[in-house]
Structure formats: structure tokens, C-alpha cells
C-alpha positions in Angstrom: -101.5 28.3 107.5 -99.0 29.0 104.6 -100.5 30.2 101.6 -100.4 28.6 98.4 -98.3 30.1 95.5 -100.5 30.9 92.4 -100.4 28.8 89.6 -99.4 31.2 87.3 -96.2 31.6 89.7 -95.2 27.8 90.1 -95.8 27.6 86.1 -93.2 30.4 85.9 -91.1 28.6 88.0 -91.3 25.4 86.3 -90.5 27.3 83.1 -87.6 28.9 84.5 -85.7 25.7 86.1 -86.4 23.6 82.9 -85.0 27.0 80.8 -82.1 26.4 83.6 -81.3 23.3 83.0 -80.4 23.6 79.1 -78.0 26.4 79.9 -74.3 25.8 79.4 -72.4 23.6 81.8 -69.0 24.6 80.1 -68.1 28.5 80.3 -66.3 29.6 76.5 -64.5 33.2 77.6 -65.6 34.5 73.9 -63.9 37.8 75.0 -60.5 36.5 75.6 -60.9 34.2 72.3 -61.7 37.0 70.2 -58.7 39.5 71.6 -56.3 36.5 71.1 -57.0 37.6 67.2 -56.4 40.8 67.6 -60.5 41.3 67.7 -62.5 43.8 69.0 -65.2 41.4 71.3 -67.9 44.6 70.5 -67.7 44.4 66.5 -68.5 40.4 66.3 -71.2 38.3 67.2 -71.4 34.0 68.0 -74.1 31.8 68.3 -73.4 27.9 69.3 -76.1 25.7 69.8 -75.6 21.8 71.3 -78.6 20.1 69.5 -78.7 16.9 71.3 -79.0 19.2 74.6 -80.1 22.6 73.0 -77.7 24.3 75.2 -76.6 27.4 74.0 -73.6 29.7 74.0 -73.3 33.2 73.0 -71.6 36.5 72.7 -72.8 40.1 72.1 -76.5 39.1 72.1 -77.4 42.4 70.8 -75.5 41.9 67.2 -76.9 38.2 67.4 -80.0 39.7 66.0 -78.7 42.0 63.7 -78.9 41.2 59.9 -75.8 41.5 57.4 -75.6 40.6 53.8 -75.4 37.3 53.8 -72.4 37.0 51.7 -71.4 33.0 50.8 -72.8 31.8 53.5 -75.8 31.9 50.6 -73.9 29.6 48.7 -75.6 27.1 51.1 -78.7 27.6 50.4 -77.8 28.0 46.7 -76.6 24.7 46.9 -79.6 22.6 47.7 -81.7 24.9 45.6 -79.3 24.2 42.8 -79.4 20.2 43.6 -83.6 19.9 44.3 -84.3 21.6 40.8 -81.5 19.3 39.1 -80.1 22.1 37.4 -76.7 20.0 39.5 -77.3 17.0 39.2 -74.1 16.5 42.2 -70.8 17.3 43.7 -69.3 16.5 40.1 -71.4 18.4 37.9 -68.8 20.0 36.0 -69.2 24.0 34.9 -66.9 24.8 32.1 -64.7 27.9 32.7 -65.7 31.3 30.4 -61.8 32.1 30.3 -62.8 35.4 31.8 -59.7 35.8 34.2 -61.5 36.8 37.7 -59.4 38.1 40.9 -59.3 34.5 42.4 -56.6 32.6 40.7 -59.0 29.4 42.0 -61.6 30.6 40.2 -59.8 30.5 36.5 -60.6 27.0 35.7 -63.1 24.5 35.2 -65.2 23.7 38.5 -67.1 20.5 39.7 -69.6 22.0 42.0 -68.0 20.9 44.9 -65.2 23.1 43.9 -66.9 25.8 43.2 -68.4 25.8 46.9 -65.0 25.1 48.5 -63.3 27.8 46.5 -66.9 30.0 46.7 -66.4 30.6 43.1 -68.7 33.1 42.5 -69.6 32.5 38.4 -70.7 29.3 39.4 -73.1 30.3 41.4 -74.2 33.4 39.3 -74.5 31.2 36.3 -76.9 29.0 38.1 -79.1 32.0 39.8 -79.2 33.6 36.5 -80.7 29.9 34.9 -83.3 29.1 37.6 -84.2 32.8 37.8 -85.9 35.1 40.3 -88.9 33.0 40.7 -87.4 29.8 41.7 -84.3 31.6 43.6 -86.9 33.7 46.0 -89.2 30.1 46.3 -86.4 28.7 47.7 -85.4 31.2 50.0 -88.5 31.6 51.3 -89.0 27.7 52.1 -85.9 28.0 53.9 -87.1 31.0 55.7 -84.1 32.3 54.8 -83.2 35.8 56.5 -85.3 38.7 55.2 -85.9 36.6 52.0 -85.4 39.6 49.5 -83.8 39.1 46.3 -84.1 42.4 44.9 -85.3 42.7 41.3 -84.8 41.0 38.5 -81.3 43.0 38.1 -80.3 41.8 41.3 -80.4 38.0 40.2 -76.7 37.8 40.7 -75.4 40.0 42.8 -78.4 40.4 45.7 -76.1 38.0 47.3 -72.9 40.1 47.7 -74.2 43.1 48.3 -78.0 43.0 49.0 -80.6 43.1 49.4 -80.7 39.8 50.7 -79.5 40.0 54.9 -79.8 37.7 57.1 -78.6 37.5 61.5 -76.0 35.1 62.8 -79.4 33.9 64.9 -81.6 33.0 61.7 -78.4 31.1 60.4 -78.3 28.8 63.4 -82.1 28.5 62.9 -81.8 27.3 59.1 -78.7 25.5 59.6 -80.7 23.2 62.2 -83.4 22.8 60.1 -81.2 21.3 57.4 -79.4 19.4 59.4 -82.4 17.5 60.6 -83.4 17.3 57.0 -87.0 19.0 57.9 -87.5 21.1 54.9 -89.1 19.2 52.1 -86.1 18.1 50.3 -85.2 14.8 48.9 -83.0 12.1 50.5 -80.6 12.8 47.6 -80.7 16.2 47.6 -79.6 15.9 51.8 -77.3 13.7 50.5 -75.7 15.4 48.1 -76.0 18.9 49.8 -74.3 17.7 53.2 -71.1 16.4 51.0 -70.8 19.5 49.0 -71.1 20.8 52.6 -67.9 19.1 54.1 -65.9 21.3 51.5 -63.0 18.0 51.5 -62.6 17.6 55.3 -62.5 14.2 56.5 -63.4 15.5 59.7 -67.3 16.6 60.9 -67.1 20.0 59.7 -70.0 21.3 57.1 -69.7 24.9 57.2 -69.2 28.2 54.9 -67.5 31.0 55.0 -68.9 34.5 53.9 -67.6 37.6 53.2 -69.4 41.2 52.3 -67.4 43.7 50.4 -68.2 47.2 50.9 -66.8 50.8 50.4 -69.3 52.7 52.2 -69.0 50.7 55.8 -66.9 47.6 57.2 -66.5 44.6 55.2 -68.4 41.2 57.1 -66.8 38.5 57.7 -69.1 35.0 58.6 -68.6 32.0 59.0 -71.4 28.8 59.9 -72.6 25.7 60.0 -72.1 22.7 62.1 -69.5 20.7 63.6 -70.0 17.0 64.5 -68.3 14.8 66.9 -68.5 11.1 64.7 -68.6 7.9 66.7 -69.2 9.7 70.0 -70.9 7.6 72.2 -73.4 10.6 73.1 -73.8 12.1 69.3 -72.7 15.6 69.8 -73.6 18.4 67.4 -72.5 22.1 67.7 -74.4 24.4 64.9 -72.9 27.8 64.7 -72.7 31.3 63.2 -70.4 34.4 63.8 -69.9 37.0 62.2 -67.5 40.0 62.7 -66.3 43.7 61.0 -62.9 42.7 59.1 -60.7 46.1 58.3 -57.6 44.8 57.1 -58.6 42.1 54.0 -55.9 40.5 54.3 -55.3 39.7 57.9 -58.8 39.3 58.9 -60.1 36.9 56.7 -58.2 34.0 58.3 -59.4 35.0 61.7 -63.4 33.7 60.7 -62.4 30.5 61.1 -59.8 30.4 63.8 -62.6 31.9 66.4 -64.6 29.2 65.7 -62.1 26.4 65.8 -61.3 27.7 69.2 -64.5 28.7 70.5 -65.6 24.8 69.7 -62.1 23.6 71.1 -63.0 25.5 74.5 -66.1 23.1 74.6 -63.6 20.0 74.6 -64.2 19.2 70.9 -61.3 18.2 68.6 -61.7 20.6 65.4 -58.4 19.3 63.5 -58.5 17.0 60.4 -58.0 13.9 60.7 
């Protein structure tokens, strides 16, 4: 007579061919993408999630998990903190330039808040942590489950941003980024509104995404870039949330480079990642 498998065993088994099933049907050769930008595939990390299908694609899992300054990418979060409190009342919220001349040519003007994210003008953003203070800033975070949540002390109000000690990996960013795009954080219908159009930074194509970028003299500058990519009037809906992250040594070669991976890493999964 033929024995029986254990429960515990055909449980396992069951686990493992459903876990099966959500893996990737399309191969993206992350390696060959990244040296095709002059990239070293060990110093940079990706993270694509399908969330219609939840499958996944990776590359260096080990640095998936590891937390960086989170850089602009904040700005995101920033965003729909800014908007829920009303401290923005929208996209066009105007902020009125100090005249202070800043390294960003950009920068030196007056700034709707939509602007201000597309250009990641940095005063903006100060000038509204700095209003809403630590309490509300570290509130929000935390709602968010943000990354290691940490906002320093109250001297670090606007700058625990760029250069700590708030961290976060390119894993939790694919975790937070669903979340908001699913609108399951208590957040009103305008505020999602609102937040997903500052989001789109001006493309007219599915794109709501951020760059980052850490500045640092003591080890290699980070480079991110995430959020999602969707494919409109699909007839399956198809939505590709992502986050990578990689060292940049040369700032001005590199920077470009955050983006281009991921246009081509999504274009490898048969999605069209131009503007219309």
C-alpha cells in the first residue's frame, strides 16, 4: 500500500506551486540592462512588482533590503502629507520665491507645487516641513510606514531628508508605493487625487514616479528612482510598481542613468514607456 504524504508536506507543496505560479513569465536580463549604462549590476538594486498578477522581478536581492537615505523619493510622501493637512491646498498652490539664488537654476523662481515636485525644489519642501513641524512630519511617516520612520530631532526638520536620518530600502518603497496606489492609507479622495497628479510630474503617459538623489562626501552618492508605471486602456489593466536604486560616482553622467534602467527594464516586459 503507498503511504500517504503528511499533511504538513502536501500543505508545503500547495504553498510552493501557488508561490510558483505568481513568478515571472517574462525573463528581464537586469545584468545586461544595467552594463548597457556603463553600471556595475553589484552596486544597484531593482524591485518590479505586476499588481494585477503580483509577479515579481528583481535583481541583487541582497541590496533590495538594504536602507539608503531616502533622498526625494521623500518628496512623495511629503506630498500627500503636505495636501491631507491643507497646508497645499493643490498642484497650483503657489510658493513665492525668497530670491535666495540656489545651485538649481529651476529652483530660482516662484513654484506651483507641482513644479516644485517635478523640479524637486528643495525650499519648497523645507518651507513646508519646517510649517507642519516634527510632530506632524513623523505622524505622517509613520502612517505610511515609511522606511525606518526617523526624523531626527527637531534640528533635522529640514534636512533628515537629504542626508538622514530618515532611510528607507528599494523593498519598503515598493511596499508604500502599492499601498498608495490602492488608496489604502486613510487619506481623502482629494488628497489621492491631488497627490497622483502632482505624481505624473507633466507626462501624459502612465508614469507617477520620483527621482532621489543622496549627496555625500564620506561614501557614494544614491541614486533612486520609483513609483509606478501604468498601462491605460489595456484591456487587462496592467500596473508595474518599482524602485531601484544604484551608487552614482560621476554627478554628472550618472544621474540620467536612474531613469533609463527603468524605462528599459519595464520596456523588456513589453510595455511602452515613451510619452505620448
Amino acid at each position: 500500500m503507498r503511504k500517504r504524504l503528511p499533511l504538513a508536506v502536501i500543505l508545503s507543496l500547495v504553498f510552493w506551486a501557488l508561490t510558483a505560479c505568481k513568478s515571472s513569465d517574462t525573463s528581464v536580463d537586469f545584468d545586461a540592462i544595467l552594463a548597457a549604462q556603463g553600471i556595475d549590476p553589484a552596486r544597484a538594486t531593482f524591485l518590479i512588482v505586476r499588481l494585477e498578477t503580483d509577479q515579481r522581478w528583481s535583481h541583487n536581492e541582497a541590496r533590495t533590503d538594504r536602507r539608503y537615505v531616502a533622498a526625494s523619493t521623500s518628496k512623495i510622501p511629503h506630498t500627500f502629507i503636505a495636501l491631507e493637512s491643507g497646508y497645499v491646498a493643490g498642484p497650483q498652490t503657489l510658493f513665492k520665491w525668497d530670491g535666495k539664488e540656489r545651485w538649481s537654476k529651476g529652483w530660482n523662481q516662484d513654484q506651483t507645487f507641482a513644479q516644485a515636485y517635478a523640479r524637486s525644489a528643495v525650499w519648497v519642501f523645507q518651507q513646508i516641513t519646517l510649517a507642519l513641524g516634527p510632530e506632524t512630519m513623523a505622524e505622517g511617516l509613520k502612517m505610511f510606514e515609511y522606511g525606518n520612520q526617523d526624523i531626527g530631532g527637531p534640528a533635522d526638520i529640514t534636512t533628515y531628508w537629504l542626508t538622514g536620518p530618515l532611510k528607507i530600502s528599494a523593498r519598503e518603497q515598493v511596499q508604500f508605493l502599492t499601498k498608495l496606489h490602492n488608496e489604502t492609507f486613510p487619506l481623502s479622495p482629494k488628497t489621492y487625487l491631488a497627490g497622483k497628479d502632482i505624481m505624473k510630474a507633466g507626462r501624459d503617459d502612465g508614469r507617477f514616479a520620483k527621482t532621489g538623489w543622496y549627496y555625500s562626501d564620506e561614501e557614494p552618492d544614491i541614486g533612486w528612482y520609483v513609483g509606478w508605471h501604468k498601462v491605460e486602456g489595456a484591456a487587462k489593466p496592467e500596473t508595474y510598481v518599482f524602485a531601484f536604486n544604484m551608487d552614482m560616482d560621476d554627478r554628472d553622467k550618472d544621474p540620467p542613468k536612474r531613469m533609463a534602467v527603468v524605462n528599459a527594464a519595464i520596456s523588456a516586459l513589453g510595455v511602452t514607456t515613451e510619452q505620448k
